[in-house]
C-alpha positions as CSV (number, residue, x, y, z in Angstrom):
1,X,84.0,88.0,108.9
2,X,84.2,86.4,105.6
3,X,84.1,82.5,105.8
4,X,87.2,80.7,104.8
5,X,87.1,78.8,101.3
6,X,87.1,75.2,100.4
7,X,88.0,75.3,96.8
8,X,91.5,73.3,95.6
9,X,93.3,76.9,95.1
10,X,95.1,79.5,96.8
11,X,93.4,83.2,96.5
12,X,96.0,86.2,97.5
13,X,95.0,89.6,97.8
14,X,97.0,92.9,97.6
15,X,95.3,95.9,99.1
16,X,96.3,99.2,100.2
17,X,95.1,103.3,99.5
18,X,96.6,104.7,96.4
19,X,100.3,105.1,95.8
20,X,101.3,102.2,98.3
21,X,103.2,100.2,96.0
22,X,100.6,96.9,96.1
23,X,100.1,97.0,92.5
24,X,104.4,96.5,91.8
25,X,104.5,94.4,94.3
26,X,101.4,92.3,92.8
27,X,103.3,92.4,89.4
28,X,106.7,90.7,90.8
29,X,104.6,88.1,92.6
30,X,102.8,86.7,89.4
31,X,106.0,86.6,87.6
32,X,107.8,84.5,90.7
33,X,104.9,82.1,90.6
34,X,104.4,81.1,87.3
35,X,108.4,81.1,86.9
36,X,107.8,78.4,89.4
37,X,105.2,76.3,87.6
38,X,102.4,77.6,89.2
39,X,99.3,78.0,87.2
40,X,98.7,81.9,88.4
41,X,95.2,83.7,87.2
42,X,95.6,87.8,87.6
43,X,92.3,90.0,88.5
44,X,92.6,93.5,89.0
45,X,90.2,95.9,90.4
46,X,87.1,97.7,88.2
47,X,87.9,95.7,85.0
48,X,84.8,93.5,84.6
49,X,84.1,94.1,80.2
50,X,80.1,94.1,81.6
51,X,79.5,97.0,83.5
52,X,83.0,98.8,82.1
53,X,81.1,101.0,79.5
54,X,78.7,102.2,82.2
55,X,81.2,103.2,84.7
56,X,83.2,105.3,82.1
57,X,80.1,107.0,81.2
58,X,78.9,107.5,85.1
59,X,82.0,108.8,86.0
60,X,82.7,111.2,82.9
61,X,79.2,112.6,83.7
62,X,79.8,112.6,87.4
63,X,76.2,111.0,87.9
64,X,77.7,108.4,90.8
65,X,76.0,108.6,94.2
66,X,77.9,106.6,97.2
67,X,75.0,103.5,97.0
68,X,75.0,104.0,93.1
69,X,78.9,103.6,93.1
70,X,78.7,101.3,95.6
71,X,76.4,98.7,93.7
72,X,78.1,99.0,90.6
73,X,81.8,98.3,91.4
74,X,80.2,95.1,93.4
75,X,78.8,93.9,90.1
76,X,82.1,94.5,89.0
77,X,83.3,92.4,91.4
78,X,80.8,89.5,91.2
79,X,81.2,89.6,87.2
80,X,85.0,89.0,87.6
81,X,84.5,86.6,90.8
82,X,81.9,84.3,89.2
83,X,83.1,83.7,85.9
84,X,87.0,83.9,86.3
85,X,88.0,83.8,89.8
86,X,85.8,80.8,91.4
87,X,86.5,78.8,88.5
88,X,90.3,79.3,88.5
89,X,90.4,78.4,92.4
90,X,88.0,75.2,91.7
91,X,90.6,74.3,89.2
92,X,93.6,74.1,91.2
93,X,94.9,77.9,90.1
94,X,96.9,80.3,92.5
95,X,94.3,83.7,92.1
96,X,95.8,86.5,92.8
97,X,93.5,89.9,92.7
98,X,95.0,93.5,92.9
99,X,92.5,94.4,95.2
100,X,89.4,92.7,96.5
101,X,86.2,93.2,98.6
102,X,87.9,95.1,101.5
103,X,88.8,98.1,99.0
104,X,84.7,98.4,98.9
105,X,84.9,98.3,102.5
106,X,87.5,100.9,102.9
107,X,86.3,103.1,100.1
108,X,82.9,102.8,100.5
109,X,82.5,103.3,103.9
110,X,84.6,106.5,103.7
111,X,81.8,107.7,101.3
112,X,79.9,107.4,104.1
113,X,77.8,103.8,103.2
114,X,77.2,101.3,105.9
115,X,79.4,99.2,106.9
116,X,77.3,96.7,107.3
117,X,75.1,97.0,104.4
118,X,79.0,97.3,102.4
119,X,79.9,93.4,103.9
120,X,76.5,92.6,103.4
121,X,76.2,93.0,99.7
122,X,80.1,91.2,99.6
123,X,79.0,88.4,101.6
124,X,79.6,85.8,98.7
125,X,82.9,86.4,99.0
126,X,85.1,84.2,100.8
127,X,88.4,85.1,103.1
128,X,91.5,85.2,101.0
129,X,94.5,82.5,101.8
130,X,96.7,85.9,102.4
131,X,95.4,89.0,102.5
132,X,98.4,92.2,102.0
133,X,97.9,95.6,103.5
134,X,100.8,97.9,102.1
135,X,100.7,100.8,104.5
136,X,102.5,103.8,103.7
137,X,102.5,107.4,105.6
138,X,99.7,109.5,103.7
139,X,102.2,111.9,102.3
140,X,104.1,108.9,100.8
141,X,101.5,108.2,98.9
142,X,100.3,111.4,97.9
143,X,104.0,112.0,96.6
144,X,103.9,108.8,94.4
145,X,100.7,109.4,92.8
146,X,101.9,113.5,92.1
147,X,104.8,112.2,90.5
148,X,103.8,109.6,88.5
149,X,100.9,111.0,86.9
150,X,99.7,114.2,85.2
151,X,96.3,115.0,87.4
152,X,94.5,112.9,89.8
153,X,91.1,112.0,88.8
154,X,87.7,113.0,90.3
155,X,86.3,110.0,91.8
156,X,89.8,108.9,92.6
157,X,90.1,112.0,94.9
158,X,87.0,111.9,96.6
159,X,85.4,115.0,95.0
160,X,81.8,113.8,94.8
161,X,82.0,114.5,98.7
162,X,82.7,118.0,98.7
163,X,85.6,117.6,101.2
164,X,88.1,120.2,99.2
165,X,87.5,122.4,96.2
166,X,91.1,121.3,95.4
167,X,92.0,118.4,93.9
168,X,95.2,117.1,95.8
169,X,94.1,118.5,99.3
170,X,90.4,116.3,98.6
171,X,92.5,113.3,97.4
172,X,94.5,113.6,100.9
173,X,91.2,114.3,103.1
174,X,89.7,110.8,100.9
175,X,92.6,108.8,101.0
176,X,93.0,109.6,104.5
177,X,89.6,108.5,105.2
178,X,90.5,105.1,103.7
179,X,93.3,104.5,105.6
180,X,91.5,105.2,108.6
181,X,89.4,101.7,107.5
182,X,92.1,99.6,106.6
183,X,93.4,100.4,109.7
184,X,90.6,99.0,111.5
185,X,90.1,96.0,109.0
186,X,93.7,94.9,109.8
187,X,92.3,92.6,112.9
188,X,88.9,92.2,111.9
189,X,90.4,90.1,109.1
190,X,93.3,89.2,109.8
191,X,95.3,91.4,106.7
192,X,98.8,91.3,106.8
193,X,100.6,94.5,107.1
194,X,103.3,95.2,104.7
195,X,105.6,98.3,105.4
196,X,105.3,100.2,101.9
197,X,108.1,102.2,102.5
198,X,110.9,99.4,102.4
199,X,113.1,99.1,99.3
200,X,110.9,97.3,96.9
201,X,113.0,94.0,97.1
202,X,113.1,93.8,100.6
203,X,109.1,93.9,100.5
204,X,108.8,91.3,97.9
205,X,111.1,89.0,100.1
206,X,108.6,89.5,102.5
207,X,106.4,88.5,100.4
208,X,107.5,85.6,99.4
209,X,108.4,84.0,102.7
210,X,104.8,84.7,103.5
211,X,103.3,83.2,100.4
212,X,105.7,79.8,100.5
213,X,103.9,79.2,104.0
214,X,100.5,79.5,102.1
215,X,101.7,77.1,99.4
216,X,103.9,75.1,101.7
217,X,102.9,70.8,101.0
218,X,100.1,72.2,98.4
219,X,99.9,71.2,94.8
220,X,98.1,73.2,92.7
221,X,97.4,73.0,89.1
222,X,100.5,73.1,87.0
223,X,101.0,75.5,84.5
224,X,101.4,73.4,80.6
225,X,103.5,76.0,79.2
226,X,105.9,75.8,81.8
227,X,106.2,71.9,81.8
228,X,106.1,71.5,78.2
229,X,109.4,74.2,78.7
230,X,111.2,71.6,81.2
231,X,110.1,68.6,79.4
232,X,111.4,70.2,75.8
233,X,115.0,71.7,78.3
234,X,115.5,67.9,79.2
235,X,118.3,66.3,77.7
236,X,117.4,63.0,76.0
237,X,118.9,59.8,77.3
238,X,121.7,58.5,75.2
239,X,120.7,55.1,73.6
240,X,122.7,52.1,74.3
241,X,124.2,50.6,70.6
242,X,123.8,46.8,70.0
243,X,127.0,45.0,71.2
């Protein structure tokens, strides 16, 4: 298990295998938070600026091994955890990360690196506040991602372990794979489930009962720009004329 946090923020996490509808669902959340006043700090998976040249060039030359991978998208993580993350929750901020350390445990792990070496190397990391797991039936997802994009790409679909020689039917036998870990991680950590399928209102009312419990008698750190906003919205009191 990851040990619980002791920093002023909140951290919320959005998991989930590809196509489950997390990342929309992230997006409406942010926007419902700061509209509140909350100061809200975004981080979204495999975006670190150090190592982001080097994982373009490993994957367009296909060079990754599992453990290679594996290391790489946890200095990734660290990068983004260290110098925006932990400093944002120290300060008071509402962190919410498309993705966290449990996507290297699910993905990982269906690579076929060891589970324990996997929560080893994210051991630094400390249990979310909330923790989402947007499940959705395989072909669901599947559907989403054929529809929405032109081609599915080659790490994205698993083909570095020779599952398929097709593309969509190695993305299925990968993503299936992932599932399969979530699935297990659900108690281990206590995620959340969210049903993926629902209308995506009715998930993000979910949602939001489930993250005004987090937030419920806390006071974070405000966001200026939306208290300058009220402050300037406030109608001035009408001064009293000398009698």
């Amino acid at each position: 298990m990851l040990c619980p946090h002791t920093y002023h923020g909140k951290l919320i996490v959005v998991e989930g295998i590809d196509g489950s509808g997390k990342s929309t669902q992230i997006d409406l959340l942010v926007k419902w938070l700061t509209a509140q006043g909350r100061t809200v700090y975004f981080s979204e998976w495999n975006s670190s600026e150090l190592v982001k040249s080097t994982t373009r060039l490993g994957k367009k030359g296909k060079m990754f091994t599992p453990t290679s991978f594996s290391l790489l998208q946890a200095t990734d993580f660290a990068d983004r955890w260290e110098n925006y993350m932990l400093p944002m929750l120290k300060a008071g901020a509402v962190v919410l990360a498309d993705r966290y350390a449990f996507t290297a445990f699910a993905r990982d792990v269906a690579r076929g690196v060891d589970p324990g070496w996997v929560r080893n190397l994210y051991s630094f990391a400390p249990q979310p506040d909330l923790a989402l797991y947007f499940r959705v039936p395989l072909e669901v997802a599947i559907g989403r991602i054929l529809s929405a994009r032109a081609k599915i790409k080659y790490y994205e679909a698993g083909m570095d372990q020779g599952f398929s020689d097709d593309k969509v039917e190695s993305f299925r036998i990968f993503q299936k794979l992932i599932m399969e870990q979530y699935d297990r991680m659900s108690e281990e950590f206590g995620l959340t489930v969210i049903d993926g399928t629902l209308p995506i209102q009715e998930q993000q009312k979910q949602i939001r009962m489930l993250v005004r419990r987090v937030l419920h008698g806390w006071e974070g750190l405000p966001n200026p720009f939306t208290a300058a906003k009220k402050k300037k919205q406030r109608p001035a009191k009408a001064s009293k004329g000398k009698e």
